[in-house]
BAFI-3210 file (N, C-alpha, C; in Angstrom, 3 decimals, decimal comma, padded with zeros to 6 digits):
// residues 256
n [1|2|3|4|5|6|7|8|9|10|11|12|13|14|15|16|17|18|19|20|21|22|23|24|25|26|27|28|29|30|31|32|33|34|35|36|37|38|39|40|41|42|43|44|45|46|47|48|49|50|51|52|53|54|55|56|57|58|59|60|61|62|63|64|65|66|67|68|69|70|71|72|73|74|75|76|77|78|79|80|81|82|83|84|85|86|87|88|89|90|91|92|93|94|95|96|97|98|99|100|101|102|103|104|105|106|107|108|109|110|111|112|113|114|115|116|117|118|119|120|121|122|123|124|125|126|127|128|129|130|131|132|133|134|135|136|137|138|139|140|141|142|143|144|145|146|147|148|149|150|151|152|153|154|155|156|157|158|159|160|161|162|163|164|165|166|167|168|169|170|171|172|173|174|175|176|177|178|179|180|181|182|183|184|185|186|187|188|189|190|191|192|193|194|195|196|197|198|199|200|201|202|203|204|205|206|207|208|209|210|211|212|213|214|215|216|217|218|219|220|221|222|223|224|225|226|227|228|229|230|231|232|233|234|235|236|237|238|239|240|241|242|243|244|245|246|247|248|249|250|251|252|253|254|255|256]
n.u [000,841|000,624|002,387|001,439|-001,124|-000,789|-000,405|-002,382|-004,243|-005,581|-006,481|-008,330|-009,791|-012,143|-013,800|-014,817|-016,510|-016,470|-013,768|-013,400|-015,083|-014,327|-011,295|-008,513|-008,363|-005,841|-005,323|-007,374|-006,775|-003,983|-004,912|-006,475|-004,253|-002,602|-004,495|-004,875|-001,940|-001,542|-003,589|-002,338|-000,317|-001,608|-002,351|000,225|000,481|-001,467|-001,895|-001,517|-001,588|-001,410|-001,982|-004,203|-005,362|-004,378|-005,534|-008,728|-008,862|-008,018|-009,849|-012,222|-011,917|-011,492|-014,337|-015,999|-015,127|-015,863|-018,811|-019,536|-018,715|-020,417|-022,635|-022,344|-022,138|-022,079|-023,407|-026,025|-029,514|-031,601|-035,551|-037,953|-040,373|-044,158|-045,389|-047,120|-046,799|-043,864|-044,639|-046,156|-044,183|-042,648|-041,077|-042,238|-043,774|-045,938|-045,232|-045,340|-047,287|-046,361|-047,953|-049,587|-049,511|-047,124|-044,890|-045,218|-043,920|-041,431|-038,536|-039,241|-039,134|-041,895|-042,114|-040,627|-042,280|-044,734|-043,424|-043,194|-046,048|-047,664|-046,447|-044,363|-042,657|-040,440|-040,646|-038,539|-035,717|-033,095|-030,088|-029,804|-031,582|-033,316|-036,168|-037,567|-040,298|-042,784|-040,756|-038,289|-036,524|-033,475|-031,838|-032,638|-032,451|-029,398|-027,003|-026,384|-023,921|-021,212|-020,363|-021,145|-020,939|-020,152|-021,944|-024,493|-023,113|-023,201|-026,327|-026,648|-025,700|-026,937|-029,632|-030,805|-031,698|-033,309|-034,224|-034,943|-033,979|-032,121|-028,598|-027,293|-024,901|-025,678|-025,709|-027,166|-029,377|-030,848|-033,146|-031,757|-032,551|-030,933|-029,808|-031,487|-032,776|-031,605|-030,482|-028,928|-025,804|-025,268|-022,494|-021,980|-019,714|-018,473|-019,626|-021,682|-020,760|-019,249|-020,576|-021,920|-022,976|-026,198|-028,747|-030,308|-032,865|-035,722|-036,872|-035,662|-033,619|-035,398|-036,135|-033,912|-033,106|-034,931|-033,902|-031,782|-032,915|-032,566|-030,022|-030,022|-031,632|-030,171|-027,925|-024,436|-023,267|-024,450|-023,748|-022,007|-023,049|-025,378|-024,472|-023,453|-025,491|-026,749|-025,306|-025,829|-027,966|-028,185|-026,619|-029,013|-031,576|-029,572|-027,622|-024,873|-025,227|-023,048|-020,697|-017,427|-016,675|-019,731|-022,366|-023,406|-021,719|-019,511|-020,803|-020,828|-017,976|-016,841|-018,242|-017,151]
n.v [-001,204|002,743|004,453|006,606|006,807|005,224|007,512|008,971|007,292|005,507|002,264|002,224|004,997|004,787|003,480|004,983|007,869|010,161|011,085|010,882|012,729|015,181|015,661|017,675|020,766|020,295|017,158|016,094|017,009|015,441|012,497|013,266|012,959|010,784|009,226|009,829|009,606|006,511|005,672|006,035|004,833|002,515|002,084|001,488|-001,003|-003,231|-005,466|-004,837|-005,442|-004,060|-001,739|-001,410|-001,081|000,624|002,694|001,973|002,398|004,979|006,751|005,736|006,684|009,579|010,098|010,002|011,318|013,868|013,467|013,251|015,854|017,493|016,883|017,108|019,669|023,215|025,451|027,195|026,339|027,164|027,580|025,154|026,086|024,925|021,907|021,943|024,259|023,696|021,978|023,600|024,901|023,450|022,480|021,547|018,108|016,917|016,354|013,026|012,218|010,275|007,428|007,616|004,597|003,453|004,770|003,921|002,658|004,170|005,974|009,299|012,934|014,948|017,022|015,799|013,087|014,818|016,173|013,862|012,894|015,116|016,326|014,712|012,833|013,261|011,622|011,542|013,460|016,097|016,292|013,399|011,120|009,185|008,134|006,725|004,760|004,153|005,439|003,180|000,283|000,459|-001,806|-003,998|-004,224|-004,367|-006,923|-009,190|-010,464|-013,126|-014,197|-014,369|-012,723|-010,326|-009,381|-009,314|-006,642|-005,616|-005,440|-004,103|-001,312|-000,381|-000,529|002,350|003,727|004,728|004,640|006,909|007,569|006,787|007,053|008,249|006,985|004,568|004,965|004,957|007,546|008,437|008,899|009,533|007,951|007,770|010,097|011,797|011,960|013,474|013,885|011,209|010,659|006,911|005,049|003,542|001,985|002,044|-000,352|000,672|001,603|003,885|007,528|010,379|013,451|014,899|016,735|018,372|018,052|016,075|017,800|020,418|019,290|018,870|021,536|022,199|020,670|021,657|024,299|023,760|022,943|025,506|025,680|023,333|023,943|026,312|027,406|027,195|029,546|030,243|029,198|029,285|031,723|031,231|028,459|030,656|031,641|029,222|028,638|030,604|030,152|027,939|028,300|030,139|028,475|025,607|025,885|024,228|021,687|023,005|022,676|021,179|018,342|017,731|016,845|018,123|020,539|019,215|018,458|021,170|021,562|020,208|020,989|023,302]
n.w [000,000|-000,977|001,446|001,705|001,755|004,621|006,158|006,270|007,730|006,310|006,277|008,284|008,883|007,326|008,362|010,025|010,429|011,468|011,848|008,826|007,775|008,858|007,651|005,857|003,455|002,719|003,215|001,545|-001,320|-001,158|-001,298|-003,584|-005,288|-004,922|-005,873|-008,680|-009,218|-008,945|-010,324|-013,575|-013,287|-012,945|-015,980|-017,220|-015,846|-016,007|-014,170|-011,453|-008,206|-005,932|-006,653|-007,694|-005,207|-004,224|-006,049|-005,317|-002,397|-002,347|-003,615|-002,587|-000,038|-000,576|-001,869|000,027|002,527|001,169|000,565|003,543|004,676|003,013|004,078|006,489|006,736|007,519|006,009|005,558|004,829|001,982|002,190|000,915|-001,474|-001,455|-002,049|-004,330|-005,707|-006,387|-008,583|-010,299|-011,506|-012,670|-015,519|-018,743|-019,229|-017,066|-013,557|-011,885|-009,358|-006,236|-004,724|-001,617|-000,521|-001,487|-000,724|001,932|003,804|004,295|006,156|006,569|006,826|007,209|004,613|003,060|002,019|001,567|-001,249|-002,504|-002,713|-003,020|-005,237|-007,039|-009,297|-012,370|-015,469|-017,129|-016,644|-017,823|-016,332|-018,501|-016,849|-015,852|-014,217|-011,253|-010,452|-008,439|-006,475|-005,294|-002,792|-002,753|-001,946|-002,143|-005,202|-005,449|-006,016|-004,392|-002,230|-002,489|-000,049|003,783|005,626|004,165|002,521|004,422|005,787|003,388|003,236|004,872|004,757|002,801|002,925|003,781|001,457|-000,923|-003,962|-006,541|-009,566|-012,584|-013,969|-016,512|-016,662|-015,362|-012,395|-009,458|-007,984|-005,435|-002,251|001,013|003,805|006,234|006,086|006,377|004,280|002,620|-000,864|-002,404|-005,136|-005,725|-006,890|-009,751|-011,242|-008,724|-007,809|-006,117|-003,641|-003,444|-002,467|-003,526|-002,969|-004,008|-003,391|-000,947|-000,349|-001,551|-002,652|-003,042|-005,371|-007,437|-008,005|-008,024|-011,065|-012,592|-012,454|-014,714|-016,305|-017,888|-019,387|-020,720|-022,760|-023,843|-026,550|-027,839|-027,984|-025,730|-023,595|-021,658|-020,515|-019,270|-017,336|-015,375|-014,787|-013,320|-011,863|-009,889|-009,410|-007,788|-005,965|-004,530|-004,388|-003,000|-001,701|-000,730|-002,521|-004,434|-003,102|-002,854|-005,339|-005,098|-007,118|-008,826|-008,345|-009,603|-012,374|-013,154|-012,674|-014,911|-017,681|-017,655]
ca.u [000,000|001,122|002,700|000,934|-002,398|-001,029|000,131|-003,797|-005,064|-006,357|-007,942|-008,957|-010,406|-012,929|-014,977|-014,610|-017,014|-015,963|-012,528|-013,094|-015,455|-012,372|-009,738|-008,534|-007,997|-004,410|-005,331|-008,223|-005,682|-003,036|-005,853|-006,722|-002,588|-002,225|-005,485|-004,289|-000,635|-001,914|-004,667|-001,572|000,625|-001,914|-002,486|001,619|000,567|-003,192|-002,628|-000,711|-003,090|-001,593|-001,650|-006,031|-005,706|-004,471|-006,989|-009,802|-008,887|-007,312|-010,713|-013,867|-011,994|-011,984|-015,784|-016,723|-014,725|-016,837|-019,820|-019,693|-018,787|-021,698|-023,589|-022,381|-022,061|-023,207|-024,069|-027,961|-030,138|-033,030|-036,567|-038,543|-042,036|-044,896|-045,100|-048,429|-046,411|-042,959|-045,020|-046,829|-043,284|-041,692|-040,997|-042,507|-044,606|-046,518|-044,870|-045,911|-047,061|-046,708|-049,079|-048,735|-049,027|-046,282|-043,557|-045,422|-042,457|-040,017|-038,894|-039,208|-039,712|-043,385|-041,785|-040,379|-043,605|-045,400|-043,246|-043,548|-047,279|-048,471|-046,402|-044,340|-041,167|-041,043|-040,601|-036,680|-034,806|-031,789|-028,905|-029,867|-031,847|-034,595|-036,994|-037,919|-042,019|-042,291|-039,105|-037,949|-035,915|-032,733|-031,189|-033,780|-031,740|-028,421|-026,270|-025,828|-022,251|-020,817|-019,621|-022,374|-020,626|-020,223|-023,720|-024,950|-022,669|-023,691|-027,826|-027,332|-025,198|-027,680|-030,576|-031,716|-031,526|-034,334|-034,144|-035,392|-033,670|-030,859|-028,142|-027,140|-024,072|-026,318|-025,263|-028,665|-029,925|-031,278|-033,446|-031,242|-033,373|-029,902|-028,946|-032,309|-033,344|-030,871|-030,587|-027,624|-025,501|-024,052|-021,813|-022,276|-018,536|-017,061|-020,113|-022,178|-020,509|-018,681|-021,473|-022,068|-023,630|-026,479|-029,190|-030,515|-034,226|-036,376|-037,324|-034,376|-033,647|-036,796|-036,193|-031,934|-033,033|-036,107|-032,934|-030,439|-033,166|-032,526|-028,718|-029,840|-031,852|-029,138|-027,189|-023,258|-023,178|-024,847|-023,884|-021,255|-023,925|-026,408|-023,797|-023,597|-026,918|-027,523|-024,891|-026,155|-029,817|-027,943|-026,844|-030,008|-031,819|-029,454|-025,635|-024,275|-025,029|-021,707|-019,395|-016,253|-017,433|-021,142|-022,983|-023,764|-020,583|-018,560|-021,372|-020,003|-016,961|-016,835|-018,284|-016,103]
ca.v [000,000|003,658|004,683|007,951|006,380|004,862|008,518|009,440|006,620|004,575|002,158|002,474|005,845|004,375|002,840|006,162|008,893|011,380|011,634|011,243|014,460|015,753|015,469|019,004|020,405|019,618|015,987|015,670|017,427|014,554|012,037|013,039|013,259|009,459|008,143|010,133|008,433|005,529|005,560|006,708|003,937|001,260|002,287|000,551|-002,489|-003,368|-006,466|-005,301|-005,301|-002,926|-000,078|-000,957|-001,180|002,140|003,663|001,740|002,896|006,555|006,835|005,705|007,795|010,627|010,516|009,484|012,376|014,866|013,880|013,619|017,035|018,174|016,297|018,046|020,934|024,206|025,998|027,363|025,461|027,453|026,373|024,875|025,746|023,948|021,213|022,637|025,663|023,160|021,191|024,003|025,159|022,199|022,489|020,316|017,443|017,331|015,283|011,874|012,006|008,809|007,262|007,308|003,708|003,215|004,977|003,851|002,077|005,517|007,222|010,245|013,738|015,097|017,415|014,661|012,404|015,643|016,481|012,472|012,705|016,263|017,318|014,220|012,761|013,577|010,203|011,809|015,219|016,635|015,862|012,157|010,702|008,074|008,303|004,924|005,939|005,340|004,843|001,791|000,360|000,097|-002,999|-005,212|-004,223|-004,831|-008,072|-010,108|-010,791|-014,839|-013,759|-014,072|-011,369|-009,206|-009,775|-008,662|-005,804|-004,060|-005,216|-002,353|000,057|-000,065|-000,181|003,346|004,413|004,753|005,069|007,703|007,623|006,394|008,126|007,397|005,795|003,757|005,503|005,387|008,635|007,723|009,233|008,567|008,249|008,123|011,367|013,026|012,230|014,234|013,278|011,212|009,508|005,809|005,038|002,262|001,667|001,637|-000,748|001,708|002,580|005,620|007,972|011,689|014,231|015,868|018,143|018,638|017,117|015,802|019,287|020,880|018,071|019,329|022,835|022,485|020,168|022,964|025,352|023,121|023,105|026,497|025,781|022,419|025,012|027,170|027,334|026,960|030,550|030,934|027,951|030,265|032,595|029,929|027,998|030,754|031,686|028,129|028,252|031,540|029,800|026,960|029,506|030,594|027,108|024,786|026,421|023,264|021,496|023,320|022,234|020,410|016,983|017,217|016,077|019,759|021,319|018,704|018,691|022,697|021,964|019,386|021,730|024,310]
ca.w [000,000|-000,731|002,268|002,453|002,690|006,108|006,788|006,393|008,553|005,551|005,763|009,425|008,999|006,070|009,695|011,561|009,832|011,986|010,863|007,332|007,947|009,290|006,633|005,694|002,362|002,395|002,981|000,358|-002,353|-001,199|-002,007|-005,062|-006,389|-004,515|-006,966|-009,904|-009,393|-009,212|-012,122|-014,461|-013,167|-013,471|-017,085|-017,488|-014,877|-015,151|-012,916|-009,924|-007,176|-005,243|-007,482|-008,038|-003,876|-004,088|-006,579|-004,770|-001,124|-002,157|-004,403|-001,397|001,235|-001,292|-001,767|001,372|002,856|000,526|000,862|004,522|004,749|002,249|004,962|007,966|006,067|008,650|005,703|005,412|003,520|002,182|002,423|-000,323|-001,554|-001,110|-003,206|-005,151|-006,485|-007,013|-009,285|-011,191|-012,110|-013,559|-017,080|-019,617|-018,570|-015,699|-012,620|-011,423|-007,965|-005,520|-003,809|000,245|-000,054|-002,357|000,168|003,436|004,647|003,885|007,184|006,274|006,960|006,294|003,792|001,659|001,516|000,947|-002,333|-003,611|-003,035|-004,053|-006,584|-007,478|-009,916|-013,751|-015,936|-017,434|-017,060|-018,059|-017,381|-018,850|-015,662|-016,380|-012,962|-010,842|-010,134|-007,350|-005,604|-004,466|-002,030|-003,726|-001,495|-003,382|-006,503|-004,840|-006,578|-003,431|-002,262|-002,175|001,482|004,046|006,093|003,585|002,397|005,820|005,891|002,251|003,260|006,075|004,370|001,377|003,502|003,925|000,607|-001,892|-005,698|-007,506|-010,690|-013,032|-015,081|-018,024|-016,329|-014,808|-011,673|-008,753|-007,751|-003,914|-001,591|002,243|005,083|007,296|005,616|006,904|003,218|001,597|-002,463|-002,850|-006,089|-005,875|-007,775|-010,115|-011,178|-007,275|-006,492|-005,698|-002,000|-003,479|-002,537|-004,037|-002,512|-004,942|-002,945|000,427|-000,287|-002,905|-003,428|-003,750|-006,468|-008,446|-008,187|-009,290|-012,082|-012,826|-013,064|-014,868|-017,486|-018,966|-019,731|-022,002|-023,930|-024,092|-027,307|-027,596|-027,539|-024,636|-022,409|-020,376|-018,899|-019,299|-016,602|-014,798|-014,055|-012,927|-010,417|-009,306|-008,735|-007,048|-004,792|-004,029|-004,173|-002,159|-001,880|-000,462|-003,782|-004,733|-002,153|-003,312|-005,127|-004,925|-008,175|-009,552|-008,892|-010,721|-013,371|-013,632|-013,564|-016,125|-018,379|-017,441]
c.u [000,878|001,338|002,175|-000,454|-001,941|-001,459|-001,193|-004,819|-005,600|-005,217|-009,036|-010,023|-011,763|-014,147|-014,971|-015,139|-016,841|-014,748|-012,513|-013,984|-014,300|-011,259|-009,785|-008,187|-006,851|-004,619|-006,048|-007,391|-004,815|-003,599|-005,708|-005,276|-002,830|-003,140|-004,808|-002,811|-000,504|-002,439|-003,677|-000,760|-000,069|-002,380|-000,965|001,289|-000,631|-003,252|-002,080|-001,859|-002,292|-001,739|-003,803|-006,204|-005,977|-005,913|-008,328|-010,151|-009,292|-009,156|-012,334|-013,197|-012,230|-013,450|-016,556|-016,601|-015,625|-017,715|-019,968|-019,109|-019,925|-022,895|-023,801|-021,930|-023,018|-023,631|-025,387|-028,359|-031,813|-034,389|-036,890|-040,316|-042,962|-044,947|-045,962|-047,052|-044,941|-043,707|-045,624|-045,709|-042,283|-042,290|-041,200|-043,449|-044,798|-045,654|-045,919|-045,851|-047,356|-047,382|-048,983|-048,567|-047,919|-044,610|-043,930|-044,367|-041,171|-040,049|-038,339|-039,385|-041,416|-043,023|-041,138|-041,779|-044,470|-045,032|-042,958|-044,941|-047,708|-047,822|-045,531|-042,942|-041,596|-040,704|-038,827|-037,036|-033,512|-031,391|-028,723|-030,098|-032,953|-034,924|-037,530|-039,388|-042,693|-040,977|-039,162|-036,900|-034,731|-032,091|-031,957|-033,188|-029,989|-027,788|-025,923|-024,428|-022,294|-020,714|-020,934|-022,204|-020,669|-021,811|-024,447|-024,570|-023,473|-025,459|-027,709|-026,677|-026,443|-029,277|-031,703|-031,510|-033,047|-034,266|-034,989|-035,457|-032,144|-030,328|-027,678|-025,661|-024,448|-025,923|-026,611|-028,464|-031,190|-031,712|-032,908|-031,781|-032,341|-029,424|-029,983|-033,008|-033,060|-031,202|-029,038|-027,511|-024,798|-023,641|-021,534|-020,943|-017,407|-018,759|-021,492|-022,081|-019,759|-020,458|-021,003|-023,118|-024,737|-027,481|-029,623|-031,730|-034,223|-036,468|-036,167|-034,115|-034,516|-035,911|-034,508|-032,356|-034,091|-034,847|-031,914|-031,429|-033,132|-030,928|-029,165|-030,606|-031,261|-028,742|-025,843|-022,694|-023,717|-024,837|-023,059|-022,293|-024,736|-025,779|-023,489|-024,804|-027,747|-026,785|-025,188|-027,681|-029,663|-027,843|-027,834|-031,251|-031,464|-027,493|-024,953|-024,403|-023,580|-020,591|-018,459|-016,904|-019,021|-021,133|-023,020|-022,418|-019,661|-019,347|-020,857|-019,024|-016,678|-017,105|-017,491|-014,731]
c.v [001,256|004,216|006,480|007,366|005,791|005,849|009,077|008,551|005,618|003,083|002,420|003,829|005,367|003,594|003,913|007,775|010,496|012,211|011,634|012,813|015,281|016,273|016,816|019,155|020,245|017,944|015,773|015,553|016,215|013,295|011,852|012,968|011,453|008,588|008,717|009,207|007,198|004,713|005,092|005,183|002,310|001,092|001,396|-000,926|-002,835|-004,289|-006,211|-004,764|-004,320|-001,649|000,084|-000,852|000,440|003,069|003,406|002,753|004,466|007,109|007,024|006,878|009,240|011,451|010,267|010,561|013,843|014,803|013,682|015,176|017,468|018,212|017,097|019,512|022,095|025,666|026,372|026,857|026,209|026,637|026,394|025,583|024,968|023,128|021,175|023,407|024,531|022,334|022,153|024,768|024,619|021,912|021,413|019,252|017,107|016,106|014,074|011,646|010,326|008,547|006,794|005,848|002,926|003,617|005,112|003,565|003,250|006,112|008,092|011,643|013,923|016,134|016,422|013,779|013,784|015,867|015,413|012,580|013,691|016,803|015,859|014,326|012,890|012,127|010,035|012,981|014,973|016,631|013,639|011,069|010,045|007,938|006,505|005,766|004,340|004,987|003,793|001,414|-000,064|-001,396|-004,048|-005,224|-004,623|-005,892|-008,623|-010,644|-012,344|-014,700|-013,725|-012,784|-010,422|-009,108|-009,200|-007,417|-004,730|-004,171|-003,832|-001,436|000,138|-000,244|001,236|004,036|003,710|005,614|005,807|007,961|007,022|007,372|007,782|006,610|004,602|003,590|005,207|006,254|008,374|008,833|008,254|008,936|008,454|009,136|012,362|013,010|013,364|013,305|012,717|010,365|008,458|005,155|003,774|001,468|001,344|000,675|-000,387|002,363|003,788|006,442|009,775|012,523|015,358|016,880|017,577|017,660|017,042|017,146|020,024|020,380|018,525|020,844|022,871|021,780|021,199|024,101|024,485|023,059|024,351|025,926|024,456|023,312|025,760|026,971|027,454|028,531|030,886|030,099|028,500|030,918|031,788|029,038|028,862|031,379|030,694|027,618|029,229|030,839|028,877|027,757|029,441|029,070|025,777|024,703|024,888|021,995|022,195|023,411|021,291|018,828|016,337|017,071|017,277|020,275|020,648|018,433|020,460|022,553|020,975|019,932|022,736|024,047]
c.w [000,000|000,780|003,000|002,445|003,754|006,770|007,204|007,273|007,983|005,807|007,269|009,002|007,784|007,333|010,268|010,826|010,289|011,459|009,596|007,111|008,431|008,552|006,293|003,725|002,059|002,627|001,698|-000,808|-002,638|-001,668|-003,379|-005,923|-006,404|-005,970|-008,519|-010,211|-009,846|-010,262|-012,867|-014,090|-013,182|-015,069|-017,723|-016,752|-014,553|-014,469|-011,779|-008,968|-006,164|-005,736|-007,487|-005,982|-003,823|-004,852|-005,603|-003,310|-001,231|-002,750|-003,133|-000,119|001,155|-001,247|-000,638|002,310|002,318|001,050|002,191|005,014|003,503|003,769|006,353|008,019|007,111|007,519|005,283|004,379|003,361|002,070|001,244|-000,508|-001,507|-002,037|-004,375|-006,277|-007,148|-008,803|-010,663|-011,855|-012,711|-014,924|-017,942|-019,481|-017,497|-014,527|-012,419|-010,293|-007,924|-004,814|-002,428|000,174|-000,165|-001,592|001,876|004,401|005,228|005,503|006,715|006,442|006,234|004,862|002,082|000,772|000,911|-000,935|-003,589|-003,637|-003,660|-004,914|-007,388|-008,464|-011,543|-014,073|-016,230|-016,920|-017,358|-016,886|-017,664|-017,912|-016,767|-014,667|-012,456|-010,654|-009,608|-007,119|-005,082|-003,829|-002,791|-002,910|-002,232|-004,549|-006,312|-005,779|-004,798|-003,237|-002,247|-000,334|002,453|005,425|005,613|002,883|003,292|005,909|004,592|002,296|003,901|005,581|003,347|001,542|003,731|002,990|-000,372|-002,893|-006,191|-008,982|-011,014|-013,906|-015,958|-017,719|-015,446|-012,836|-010,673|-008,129|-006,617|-003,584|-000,205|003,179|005,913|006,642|005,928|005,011|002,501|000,360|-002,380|-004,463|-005,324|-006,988|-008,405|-010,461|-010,070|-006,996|-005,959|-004,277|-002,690|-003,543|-002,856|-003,610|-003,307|-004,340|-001,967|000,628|-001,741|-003,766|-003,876|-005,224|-008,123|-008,884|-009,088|-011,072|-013,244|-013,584|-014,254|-016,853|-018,674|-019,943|-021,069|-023,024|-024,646|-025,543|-026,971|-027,337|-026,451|-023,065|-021,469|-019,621|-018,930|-017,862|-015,107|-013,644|-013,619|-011,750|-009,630|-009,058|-008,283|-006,049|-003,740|-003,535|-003,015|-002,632|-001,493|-001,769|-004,720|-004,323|-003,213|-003,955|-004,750|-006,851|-009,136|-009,609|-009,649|-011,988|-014,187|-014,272|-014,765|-017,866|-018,669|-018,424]
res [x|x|x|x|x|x|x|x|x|x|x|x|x|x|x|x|x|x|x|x|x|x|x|x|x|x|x|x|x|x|x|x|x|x|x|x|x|x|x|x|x|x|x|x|x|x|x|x|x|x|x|x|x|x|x|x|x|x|x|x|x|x|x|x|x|x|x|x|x|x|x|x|x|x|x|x|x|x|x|x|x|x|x|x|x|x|x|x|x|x|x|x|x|x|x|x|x|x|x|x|x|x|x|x|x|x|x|x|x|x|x|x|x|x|x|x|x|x|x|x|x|x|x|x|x|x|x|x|x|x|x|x|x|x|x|x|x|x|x|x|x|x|x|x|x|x|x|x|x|x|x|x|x|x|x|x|x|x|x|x|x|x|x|x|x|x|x|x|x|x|x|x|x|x|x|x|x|x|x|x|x|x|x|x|x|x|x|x|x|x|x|x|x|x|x|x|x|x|x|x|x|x|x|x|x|x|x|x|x|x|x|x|x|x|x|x|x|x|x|x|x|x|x|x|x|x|x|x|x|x|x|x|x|x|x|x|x|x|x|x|x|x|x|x|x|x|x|x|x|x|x|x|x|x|x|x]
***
């Protein structure tokens, strides 16, 4: 193992959510060089297993580190509208509300069930989502491990998450009851434990993807202010959506 993931605590700290909330940005930075190094050097040696150890490790503590800071993020999260008015402002065809009995099981805030029942998920949006209707529990979709420990272990990590949608990397787009029913991504290439931090609630969710739709309208001339008048209504919407490594701001910068 790279000897500066010991220096960072890995792999221990990958059980200890506290400290990976913790890590500063001089660690994260060191992170992301260690996986880049690595990447680059298993591109010359695709079978040495310590070099995919490294990407694997340097890679989940990375995103795990993010989005637990998105998570315990102390910046303000504004409120949403009711879910009447969210619904009568979503562009294009009308949402598909759910039916209480359909997310009886969900613990949930009353704000969440409110904005699956009265206003509801579209079928797609931009940026290349295909909608589950209703949501379902994603551990039911799971691949079962051989291991009956580890089997046990990814039922309860993958337990309080509920599917909303897919992306065109076939990525799931979760509602997390242990996140207070934040919006998260998992990540279909680590697995899906690399998790991504994309908005605060359902609603939020609506309302960024509500904004995100002017910019695919946009033309090539106009996808700069088009970009930035959509991080200026993230802003205003659900600022922590643009922390380091959430779903939106590396959708920016990617464009960028």
């Amino acid at each position: 193992m790279d000897p500066r993931l010991l220096s960072l605590g890995i792999p221990e700290i990958l059980e200890d959510p506290e400290r990976l909330a913790e890590l500063d940005d001089e660690q994260i930075d060191l992170l992301v060089t260690i996986r880049e190094d690595a990447a680059q050097a298993l591109e010359q040696d695709e079978d040495n297993t310590d070099l995919i150890d490294t990407v694997y490790l340097s890679h989940m503590t990375l995103s795990s580190a993010l989005f637990l800071r998105a998570i315990a993020s102390d910046i303000s999260t504004p409120p949403v509208p009711a879910a009447q008015v969210v619904a009568r402002a979503w562009p294009g065809e009308p949402l598909v509300s759910c039916s209480a009995d359909s997310i009886s099981e969900m613990l949930a805030p009353k704000a969440t069930i409110d904005m699956l029942t009265k206003a509801g998920l579209p079928k797609t949006a931009e940026p290349g989502l295909e909608f589950t209707l209703p949501p379902r529990r994603f551990v039911n979709d799971v691949e079962p491990a051989q291991d009956t420990e580890v089997d046990s272990a990814s039922a309860d990590f993958f337990s309080t998450f509920w599917q909303i949608a897919t992306t065109e990397h076939g990525d799931a787009i979760c509602i997390d009851e242990r996140a207070d029913c934040a919006i998260i991504l998992l990540d279909r290439e680590w697995g899906y434990y690399a998790q991504q931090f994309v908005n605060s609630s359902i609603g939020h969710f609506l309302m960024s993807l509500d904004a995100w739709h002017a910019v695919e309208q946009s033309s090539d001339e106009e996808l700069d202010s088009a970009l930035t008048k959509f991080e200026r209504a993230l802003e205003r919407i659900d600022p922590v959506a643009l922390t380091e490594g959430a779903y939106w701001a590396e959708i920016i910068h990617a464009i960028d």
